[in-house]
mmCIF file of the C-alpha atoms, coordinates in Angstrom:
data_MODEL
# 
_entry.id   MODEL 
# 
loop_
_atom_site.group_PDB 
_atom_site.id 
_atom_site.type_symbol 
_atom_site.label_atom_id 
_atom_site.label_alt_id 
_atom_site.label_comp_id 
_atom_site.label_asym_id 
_atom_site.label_entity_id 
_atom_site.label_seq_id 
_atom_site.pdbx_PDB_ins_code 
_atom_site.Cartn_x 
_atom_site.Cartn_y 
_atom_site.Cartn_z 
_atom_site.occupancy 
_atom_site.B_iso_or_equiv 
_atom_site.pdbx_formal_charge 
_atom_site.auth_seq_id 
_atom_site.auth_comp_id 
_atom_site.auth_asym_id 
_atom_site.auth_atom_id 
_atom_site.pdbx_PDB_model_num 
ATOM 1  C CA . UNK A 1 1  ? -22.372 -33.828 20.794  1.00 0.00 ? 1  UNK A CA 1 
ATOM 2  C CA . UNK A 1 2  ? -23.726 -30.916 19.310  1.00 0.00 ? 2  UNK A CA 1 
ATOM 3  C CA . UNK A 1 3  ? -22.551 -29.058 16.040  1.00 0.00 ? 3  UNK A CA 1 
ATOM 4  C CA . UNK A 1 4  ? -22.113 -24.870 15.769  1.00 0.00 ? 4  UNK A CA 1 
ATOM 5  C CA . UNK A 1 5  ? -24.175 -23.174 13.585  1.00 0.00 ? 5  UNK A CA 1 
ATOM 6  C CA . UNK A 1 6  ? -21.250 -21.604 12.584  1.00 0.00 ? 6  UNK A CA 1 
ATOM 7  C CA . UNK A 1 7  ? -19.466 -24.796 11.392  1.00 0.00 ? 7  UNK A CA 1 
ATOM 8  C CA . UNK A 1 8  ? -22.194 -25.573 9.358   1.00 0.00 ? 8  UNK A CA 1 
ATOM 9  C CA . UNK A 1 9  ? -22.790 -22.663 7.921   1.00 0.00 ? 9  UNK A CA 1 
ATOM 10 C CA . UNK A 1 10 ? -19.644 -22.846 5.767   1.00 0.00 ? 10 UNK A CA 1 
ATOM 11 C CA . UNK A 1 11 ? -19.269 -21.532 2.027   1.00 0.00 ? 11 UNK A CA 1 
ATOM 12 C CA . UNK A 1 12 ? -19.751 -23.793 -0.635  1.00 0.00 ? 12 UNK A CA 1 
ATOM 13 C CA . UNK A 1 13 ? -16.308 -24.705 -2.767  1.00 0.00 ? 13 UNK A CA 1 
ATOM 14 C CA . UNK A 1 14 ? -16.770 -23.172 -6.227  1.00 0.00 ? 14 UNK A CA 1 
ATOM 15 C CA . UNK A 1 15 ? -15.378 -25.740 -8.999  1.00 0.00 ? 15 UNK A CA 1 
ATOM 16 C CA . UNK A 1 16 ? -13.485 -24.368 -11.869 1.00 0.00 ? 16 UNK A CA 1 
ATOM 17 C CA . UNK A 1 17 ? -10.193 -26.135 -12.286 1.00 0.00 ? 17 UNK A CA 1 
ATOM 18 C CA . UNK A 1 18 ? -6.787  -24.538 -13.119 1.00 0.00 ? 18 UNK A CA 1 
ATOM 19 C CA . UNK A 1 19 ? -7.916  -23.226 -16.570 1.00 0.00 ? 19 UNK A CA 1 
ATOM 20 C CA . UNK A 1 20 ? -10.345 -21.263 -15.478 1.00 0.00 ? 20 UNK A CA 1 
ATOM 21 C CA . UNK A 1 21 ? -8.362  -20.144 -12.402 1.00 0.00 ? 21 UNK A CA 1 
ATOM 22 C CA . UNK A 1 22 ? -5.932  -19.304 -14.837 1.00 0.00 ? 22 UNK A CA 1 
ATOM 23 C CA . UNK A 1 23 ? -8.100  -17.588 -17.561 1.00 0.00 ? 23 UNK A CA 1 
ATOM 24 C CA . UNK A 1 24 ? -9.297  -15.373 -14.277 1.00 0.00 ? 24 UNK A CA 1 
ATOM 25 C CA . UNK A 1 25 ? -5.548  -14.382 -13.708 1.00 0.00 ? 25 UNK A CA 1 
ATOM 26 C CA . UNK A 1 26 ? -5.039  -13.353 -16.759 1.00 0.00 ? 26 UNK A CA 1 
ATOM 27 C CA . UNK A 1 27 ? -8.299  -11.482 -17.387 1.00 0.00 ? 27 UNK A CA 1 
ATOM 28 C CA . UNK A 1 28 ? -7.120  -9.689  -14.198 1.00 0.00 ? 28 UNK A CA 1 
ATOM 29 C CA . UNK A 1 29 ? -3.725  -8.802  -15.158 1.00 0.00 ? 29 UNK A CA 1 
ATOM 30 C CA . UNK A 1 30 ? -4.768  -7.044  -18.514 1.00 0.00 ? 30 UNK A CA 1 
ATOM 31 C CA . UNK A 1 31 ? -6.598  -4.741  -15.835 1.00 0.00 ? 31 UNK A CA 1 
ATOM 32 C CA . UNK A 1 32 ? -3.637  -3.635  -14.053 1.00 0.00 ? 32 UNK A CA 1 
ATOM 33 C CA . UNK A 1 33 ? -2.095  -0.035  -15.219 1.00 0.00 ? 33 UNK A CA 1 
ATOM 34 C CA . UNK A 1 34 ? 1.609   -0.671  -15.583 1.00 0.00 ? 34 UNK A CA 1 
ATOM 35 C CA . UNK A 1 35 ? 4.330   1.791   -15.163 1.00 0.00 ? 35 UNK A CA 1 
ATOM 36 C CA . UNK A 1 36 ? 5.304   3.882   -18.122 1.00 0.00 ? 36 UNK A CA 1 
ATOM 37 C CA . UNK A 1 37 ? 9.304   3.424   -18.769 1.00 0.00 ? 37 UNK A CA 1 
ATOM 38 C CA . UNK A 1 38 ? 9.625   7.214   -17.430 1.00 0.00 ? 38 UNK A CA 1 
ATOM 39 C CA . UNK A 1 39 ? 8.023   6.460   -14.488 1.00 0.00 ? 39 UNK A CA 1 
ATOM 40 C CA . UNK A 1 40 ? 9.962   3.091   -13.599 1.00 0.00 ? 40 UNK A CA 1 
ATOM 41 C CA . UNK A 1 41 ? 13.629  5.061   -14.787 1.00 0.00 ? 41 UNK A CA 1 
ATOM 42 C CA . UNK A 1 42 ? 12.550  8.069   -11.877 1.00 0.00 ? 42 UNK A CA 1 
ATOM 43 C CA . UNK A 1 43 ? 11.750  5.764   -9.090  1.00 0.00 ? 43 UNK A CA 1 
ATOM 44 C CA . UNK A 1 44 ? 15.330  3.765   -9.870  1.00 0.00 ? 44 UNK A CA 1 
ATOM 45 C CA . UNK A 1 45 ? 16.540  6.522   -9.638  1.00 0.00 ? 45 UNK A CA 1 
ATOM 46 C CA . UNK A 1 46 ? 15.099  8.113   -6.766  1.00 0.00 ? 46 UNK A CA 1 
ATOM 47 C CA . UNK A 1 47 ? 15.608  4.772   -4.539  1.00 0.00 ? 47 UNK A CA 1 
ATOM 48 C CA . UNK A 1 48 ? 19.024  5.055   -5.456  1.00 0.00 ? 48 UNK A CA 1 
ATOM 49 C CA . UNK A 1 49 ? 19.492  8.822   -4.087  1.00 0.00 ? 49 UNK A CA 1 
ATOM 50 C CA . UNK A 1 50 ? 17.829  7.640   -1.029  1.00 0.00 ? 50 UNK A CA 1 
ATOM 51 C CA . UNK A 1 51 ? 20.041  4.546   -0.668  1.00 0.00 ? 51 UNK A CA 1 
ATOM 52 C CA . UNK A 1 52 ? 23.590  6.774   -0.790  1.00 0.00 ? 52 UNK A CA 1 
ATOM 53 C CA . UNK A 1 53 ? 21.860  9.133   1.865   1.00 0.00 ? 53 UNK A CA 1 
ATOM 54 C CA . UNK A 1 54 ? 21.192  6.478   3.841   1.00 0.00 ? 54 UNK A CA 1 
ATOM 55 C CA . UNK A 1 55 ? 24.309  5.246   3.520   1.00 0.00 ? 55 UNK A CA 1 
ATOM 56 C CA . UNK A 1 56 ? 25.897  8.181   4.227   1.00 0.00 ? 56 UNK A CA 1 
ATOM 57 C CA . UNK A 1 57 ? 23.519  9.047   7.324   1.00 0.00 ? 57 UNK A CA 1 
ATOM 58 C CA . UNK A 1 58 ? 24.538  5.899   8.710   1.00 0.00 ? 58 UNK A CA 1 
ATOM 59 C CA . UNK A 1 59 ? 28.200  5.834   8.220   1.00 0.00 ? 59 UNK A CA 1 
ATOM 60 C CA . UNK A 1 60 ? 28.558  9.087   9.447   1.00 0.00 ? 60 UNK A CA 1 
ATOM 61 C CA . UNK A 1 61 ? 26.110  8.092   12.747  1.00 0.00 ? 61 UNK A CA 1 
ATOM 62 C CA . UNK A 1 62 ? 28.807  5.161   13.550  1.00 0.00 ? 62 UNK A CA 1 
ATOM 63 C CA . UNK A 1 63 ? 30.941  7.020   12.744  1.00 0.00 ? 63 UNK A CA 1 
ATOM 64 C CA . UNK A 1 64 ? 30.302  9.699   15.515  1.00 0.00 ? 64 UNK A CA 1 
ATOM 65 C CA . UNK A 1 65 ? 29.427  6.790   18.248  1.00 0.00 ? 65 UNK A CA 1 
ATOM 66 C CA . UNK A 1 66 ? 32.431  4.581   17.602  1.00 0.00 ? 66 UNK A CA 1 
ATOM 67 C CA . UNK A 1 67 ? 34.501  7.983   18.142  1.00 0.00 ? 67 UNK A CA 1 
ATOM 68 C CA . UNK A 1 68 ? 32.531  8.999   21.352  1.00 0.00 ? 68 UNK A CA 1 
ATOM 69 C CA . UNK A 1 69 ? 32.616  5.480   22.614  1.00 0.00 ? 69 UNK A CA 1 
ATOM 70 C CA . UNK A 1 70 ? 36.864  5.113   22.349  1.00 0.00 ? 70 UNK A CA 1 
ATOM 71 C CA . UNK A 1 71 ? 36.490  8.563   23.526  1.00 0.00 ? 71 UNK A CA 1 
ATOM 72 C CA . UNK A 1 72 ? 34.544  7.554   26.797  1.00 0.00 ? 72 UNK A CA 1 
ATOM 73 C CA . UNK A 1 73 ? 37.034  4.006   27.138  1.00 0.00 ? 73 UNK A CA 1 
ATOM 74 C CA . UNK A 1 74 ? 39.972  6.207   26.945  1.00 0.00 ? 74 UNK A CA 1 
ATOM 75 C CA . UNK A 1 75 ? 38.976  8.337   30.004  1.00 0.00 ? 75 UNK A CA 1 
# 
């Protein structure tokens, strides 16, 4: 039987062990840019807005179709 290319052609496994995958982690979280308090406050904030319009859209939507739909069984 004969082998792909591609199966042998496979990437070596880099060693390291879990400190140094952790040391990596770390190294790469002190690179992200967090969110300034301001900034996290207005998003809350904002998500919360659109969550009561939503709300609202929605209610009023069944609303309307539970109406139309007793409206049409009635008939």
């Amino acid at each position: 039987m004969s082998m792909d290319t591609a199966d042998q052609e496979t990437e070596p496994r880099r060693r390291g062990g879990p400190f140094k995958f952790w040391g990596e982690v770390r190294a790469e979280g002190r690179k992200i840019t967090w969110a300034t308090r301001q900034e996290v406050t207005v998003s809350t904030i904002m998500v919360l807005i659109m969550a009561v319009f939503a709300a609202l859209f929605f209610f009023l939507v069944d609303l309307l179709a539970g109406g139309l739909i007793r409206w049409i069984l009635n008939i």
